[in-house]
N, C-alpha and C positions, 0 to 999 in steps of 0.2 A: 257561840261567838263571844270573845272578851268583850267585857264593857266598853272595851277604847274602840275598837273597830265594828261597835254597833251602832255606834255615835256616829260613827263616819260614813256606816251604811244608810244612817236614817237620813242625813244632812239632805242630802240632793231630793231624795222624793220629798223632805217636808217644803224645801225653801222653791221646789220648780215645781209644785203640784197641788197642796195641801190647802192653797189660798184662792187661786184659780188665777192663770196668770192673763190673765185675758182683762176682767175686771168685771165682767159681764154676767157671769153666771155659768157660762158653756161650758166652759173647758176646766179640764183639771181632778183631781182625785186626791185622797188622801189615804194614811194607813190607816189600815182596820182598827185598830185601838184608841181613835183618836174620836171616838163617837161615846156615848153614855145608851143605858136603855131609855125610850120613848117614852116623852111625859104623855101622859093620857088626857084625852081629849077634856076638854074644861066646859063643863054643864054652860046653856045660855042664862043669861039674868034677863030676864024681862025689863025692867024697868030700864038699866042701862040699855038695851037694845035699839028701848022707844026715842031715845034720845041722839041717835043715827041720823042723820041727814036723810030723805027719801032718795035723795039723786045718786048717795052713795050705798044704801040698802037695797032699790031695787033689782040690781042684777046680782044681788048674795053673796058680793064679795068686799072686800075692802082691797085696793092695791097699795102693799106697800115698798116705798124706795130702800133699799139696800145696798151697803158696800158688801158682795161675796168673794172678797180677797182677801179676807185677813182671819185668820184662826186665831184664838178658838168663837171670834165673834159670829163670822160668817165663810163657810165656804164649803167644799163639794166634797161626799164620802167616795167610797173608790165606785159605787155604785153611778158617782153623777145626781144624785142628790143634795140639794145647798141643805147643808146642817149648821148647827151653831147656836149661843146663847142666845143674840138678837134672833134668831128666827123662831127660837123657841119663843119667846117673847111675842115677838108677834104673835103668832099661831092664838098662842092662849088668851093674848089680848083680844083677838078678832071674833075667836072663839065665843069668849064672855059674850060679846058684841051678839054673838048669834048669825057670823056670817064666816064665810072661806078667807082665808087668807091669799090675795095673790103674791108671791114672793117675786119683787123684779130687782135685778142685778145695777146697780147705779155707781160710776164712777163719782168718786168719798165728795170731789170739790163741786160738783153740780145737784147735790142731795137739796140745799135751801132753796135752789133756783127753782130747781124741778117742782119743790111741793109747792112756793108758791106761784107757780105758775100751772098747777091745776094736775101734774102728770101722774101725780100721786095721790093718797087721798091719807097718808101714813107715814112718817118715819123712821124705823126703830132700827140704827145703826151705829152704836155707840157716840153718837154728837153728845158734847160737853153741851150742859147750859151755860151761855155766854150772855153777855148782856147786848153785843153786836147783834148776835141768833135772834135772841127775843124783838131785837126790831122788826123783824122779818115777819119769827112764825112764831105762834105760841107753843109751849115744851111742858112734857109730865116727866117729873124724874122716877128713874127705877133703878139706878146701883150706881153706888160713889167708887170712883176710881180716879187714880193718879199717871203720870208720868213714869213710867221706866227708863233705863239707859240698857241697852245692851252691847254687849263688846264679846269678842275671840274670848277662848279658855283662858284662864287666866293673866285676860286684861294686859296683855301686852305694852301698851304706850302710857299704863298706870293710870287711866283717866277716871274724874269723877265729875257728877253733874254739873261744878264750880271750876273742872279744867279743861273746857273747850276750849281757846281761844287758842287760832292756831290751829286747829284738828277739822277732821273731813266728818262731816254726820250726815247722818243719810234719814231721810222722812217721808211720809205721805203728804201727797199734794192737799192744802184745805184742811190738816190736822189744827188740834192745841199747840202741836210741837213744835209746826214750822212762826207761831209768833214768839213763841216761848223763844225758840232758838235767833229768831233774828234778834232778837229784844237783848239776848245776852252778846250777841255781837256785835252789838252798838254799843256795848257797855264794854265790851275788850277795847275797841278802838277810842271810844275816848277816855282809857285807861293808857295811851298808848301803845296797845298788845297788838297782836295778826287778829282780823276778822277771824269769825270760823266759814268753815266753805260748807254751805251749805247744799246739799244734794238733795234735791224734790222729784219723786217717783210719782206715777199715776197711782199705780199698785203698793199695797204694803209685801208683796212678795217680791217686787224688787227692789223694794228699802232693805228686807234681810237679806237679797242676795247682793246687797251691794256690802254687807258687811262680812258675810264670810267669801266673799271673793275677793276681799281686801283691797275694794276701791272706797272702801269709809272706814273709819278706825272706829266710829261706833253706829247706834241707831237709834233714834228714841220713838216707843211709841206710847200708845195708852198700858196700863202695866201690864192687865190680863193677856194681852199679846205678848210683850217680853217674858214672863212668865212661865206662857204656851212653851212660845219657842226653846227656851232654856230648860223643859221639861220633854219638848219633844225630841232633841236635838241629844239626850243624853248628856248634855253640859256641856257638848261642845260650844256653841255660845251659853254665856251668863250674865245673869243681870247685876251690875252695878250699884252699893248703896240699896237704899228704901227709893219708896213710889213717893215722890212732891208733885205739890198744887193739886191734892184730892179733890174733886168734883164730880156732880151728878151727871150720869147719863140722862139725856129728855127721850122721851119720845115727841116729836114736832109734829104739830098740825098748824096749815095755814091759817093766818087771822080772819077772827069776822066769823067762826063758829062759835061758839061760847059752849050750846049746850054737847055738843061733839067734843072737845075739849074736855071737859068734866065727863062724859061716856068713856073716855080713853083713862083718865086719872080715877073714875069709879072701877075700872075692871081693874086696873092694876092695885089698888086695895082690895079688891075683894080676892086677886090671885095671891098676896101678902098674906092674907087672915085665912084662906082656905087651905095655904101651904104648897100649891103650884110654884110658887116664886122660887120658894127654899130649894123643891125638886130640881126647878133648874139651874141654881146657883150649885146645888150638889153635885149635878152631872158633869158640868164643866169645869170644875174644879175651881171656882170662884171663891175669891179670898172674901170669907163669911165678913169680917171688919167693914166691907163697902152696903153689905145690905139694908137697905131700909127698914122702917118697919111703918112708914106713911110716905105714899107717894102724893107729892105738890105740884099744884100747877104753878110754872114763873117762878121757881123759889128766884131769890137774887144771888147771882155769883156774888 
């Protein structure tokens, strides 16, 4: 098959399948190629372990909230399996911890509510540390990443992250991108210019199908998503410019644990220094420039 008609044949199974269009976890599949080999199970640390919460050690697991609709963070292999960076992430987080991970599927805008209101006992789903979040819940960073733009094969309507005003963008509900984006539309308008129209999807699989369906001229999400897509899609879409407003992913636990907090930000250094981290920044093809090499509790955006 030509390169141009395998772009065309990948589009419809990455953008209706690849993410899970549901939001949930259930449904949905991806291609075969879109998966890495199995990071291996991560030895327990005792002392981090001890510093578990009883209420959330005694049944051996940890639950944590996740968005499973967005590749390559989180979502389903053709087998029905949730895969993805963040879940690797967990896993080996929880691991360290010396308990199971339970992986539950959570729509992107109800993630803060949820943990702190008890549903959770975990977050690891690519959430920026914001200084709004941190009122909430406390946050361990584990990989800097920015803003992407994506748009059609070559960029049709000629846009760049400084020429919205006026254009249709398409986002995830409870992103960075939907303040970033109203924030520069407030700035068209009292430039005198067209607001931008904003498009807010529950899912990020239908923020990209609202951009190659050509009901948004672009899309913005976190990069490693523009990226994915731009990499899975055979170029049929492509990313715009560099990644801006780089920021840490947290992983969030609700306030009022202190030593649990530090149990989460100890396993993710000891996955840094033992080299699990690298394994799975490598697998997903993670642009090495975001990786840490000390993860913080509360750094300040």
């Amino acid at each position: 098959m030509r390169p141009k008609l395998l772009a065309l044949a990948l589009l419809p199974a990455f953008l209706a399948t690849a993410c899970g269009a549901g939001g949930d976890g259930t449904d949905g599949s991806a291609p075969a190629n879109q998966t890495g080999p199995e990071i291996p199970v991560v030895a327990k640390d005792d002392r981090l372990a001890a510093m578990v919460p009883a209420e959330f050690s005694a049944d051996g697991k940890i639950v944590v909230g996740q968005d499973h609709t967005s590749a390559p963070a989180g979502f389903l292999d053709p087998g029905g399996t949730v895969v993805g960076f963040n879940v690797d992430f967990a896993k080996a987080i929880v691991q360290k911890l010396g308990l199971q991970p339970e992986l539950v599927g959570v729509d992107f805008p109800g993630m803060i509510t949820g943990l702190a209101a008890g549903k959770y006992e975990l977050v690891v789903s690519s959430l920026n540390i914001t200084a709004e979040r941190l009122q909430t819940v406390d946050m361990v960073s584990y990989y800097m990443a920015g803003t992407g733009m994506a748009v059609l094969k070559g960029n049709p309507d000629k846009l760049g992250p400084a020429e919205l005003c006026g254009k249709n963008a398409a986002v995830q509900k409870g992103t960075i991108q939907v303040q970033d984006l109203q924030k520069q539309s407030d700035q068209c308008v009292g430039a005198g210019r067209p607001a931008i129209t904003l498009q807010q999807f529950q899912t990020q699989t239908d923020a990209n199908l609202a951009l190659t369906s050509k009901r948004a001229q672009t899309m913005l999400a976190d990069s490693p998503v523009v990226d994915y897509m731009a990499k899975e899609t055979a170029g049929a879409v492509e990313r715009v410019g560099d990644p801006y407003d780089t920021a840490p992913y947290g992983a969030a636990v609700s306030k009022g644990r202190p030593g649990y907090t530090q149990a989460v930000q100890g396993a993710l250094q000891a996955l840094i220094e033992d080299g699990t981290y690298r394994k799975i920044l490598d697998k997903w093809g993670l642009n090495p420039a975001g990786a840490l090499v000390k993860s913080e509790i509360n750094p300040q955006p």
